[in-house]
C-alpha positions in Angstrom: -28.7 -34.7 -53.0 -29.7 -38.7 -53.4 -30.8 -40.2 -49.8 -29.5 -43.9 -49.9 -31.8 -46.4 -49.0 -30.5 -49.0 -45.9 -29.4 -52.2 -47.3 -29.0 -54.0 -43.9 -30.6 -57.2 -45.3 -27.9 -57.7 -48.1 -25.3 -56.8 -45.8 -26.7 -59.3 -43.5 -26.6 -61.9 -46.1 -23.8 -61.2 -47.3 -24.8 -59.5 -51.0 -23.3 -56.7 -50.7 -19.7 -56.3 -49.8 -17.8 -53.3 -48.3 -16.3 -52.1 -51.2 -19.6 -52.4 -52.7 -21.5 -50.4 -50.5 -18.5 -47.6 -50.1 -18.7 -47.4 -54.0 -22.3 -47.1 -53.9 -22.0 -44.2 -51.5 -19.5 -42.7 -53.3 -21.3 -42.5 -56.1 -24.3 -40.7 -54.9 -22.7 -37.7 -52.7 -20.8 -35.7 -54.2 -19.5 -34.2 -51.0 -17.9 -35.3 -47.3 -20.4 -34.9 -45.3 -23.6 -36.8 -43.7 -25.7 -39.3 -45.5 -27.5 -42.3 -44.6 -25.1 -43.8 -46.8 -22.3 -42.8 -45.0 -23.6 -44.0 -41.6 -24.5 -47.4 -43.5 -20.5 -47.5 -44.2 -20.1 -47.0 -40.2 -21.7 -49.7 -39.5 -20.7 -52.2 -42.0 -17.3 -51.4 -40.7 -18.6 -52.7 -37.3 -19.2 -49.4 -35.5 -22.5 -48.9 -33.1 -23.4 -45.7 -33.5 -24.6 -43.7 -30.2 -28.3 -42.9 -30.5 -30.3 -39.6 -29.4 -33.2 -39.5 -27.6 -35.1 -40.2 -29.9 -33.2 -43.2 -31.2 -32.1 -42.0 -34.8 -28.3 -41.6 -34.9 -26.6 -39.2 -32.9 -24.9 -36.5 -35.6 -23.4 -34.7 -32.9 -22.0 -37.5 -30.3 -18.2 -36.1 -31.0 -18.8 -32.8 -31.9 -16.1 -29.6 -31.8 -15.7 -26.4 -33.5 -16.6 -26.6 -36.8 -16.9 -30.2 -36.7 -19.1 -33.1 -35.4 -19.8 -36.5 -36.1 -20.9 -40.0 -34.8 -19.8 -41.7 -32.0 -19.0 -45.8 -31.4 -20.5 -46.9 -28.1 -18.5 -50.4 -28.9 -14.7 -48.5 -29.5 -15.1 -45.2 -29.0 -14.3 -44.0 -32.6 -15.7 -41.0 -32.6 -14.9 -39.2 -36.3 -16.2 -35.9 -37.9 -18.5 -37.1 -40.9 -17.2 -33.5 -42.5 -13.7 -34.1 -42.7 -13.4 -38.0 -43.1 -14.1 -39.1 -46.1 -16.4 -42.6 -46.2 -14.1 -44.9 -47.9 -11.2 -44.1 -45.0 -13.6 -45.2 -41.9 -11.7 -48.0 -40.3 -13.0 -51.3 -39.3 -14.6 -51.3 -35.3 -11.6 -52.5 -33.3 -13.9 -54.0 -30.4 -16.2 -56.4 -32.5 -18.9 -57.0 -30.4 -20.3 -55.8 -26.5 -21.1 -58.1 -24.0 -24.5 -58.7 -23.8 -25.6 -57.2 -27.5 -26.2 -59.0 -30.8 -23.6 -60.9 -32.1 -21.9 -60.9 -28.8 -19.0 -63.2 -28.8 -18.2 -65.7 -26.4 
């Protein structure tokens, strides 16, 4: 298994596009299922994952038999990483939260 590197500061600036990363990720797993890669795809999308205590990503914020996932504190998306494949996670449909980064006014 490849663990992928973040590339928040291209996607930040603006080198690296979404279909970019998602073919990146694509290319190292050969499986659904977690990466940091496919958590990077989250959140290029626009998603805010819910964090765990101790403030890595929560894996198990929607989690069900057999299946779990991440959870969007902004939208509430809530998907299981198992069963949905990284290039089908759907942009964030609230953008920003009042009072975060990049909060829009």
């Amino acid at each position: 298994m490849t663990i992928i590197k973040s590339t928040a500061i291209a996607m930040v600036t603006g080198e690296e596009d979404i279909a970019a990363i998602i073919a990146r990720v694509k290319a190292a797993t050969d499986f659904n299922g977690w990466s940091e890669g496919w958590i990077e795809v989250f959140r290029a999308r626009g998603h805010e994952p819910a964090l765990d205590e101790d403030g890595a990503v929560n894996k198990f914020a929607y989690s069900g038999p057999g299946h779990n996932g991440p959870a969007c504190i902004k939208c509430g998306f809530a998907p299981c990483y198992h069963c949905l494949p990284v290039d089908q996670i759907p942009e964030c449909t609230k953008p920003s939260v009042p009072g975060r980064p990049g909060e829009r006014t």
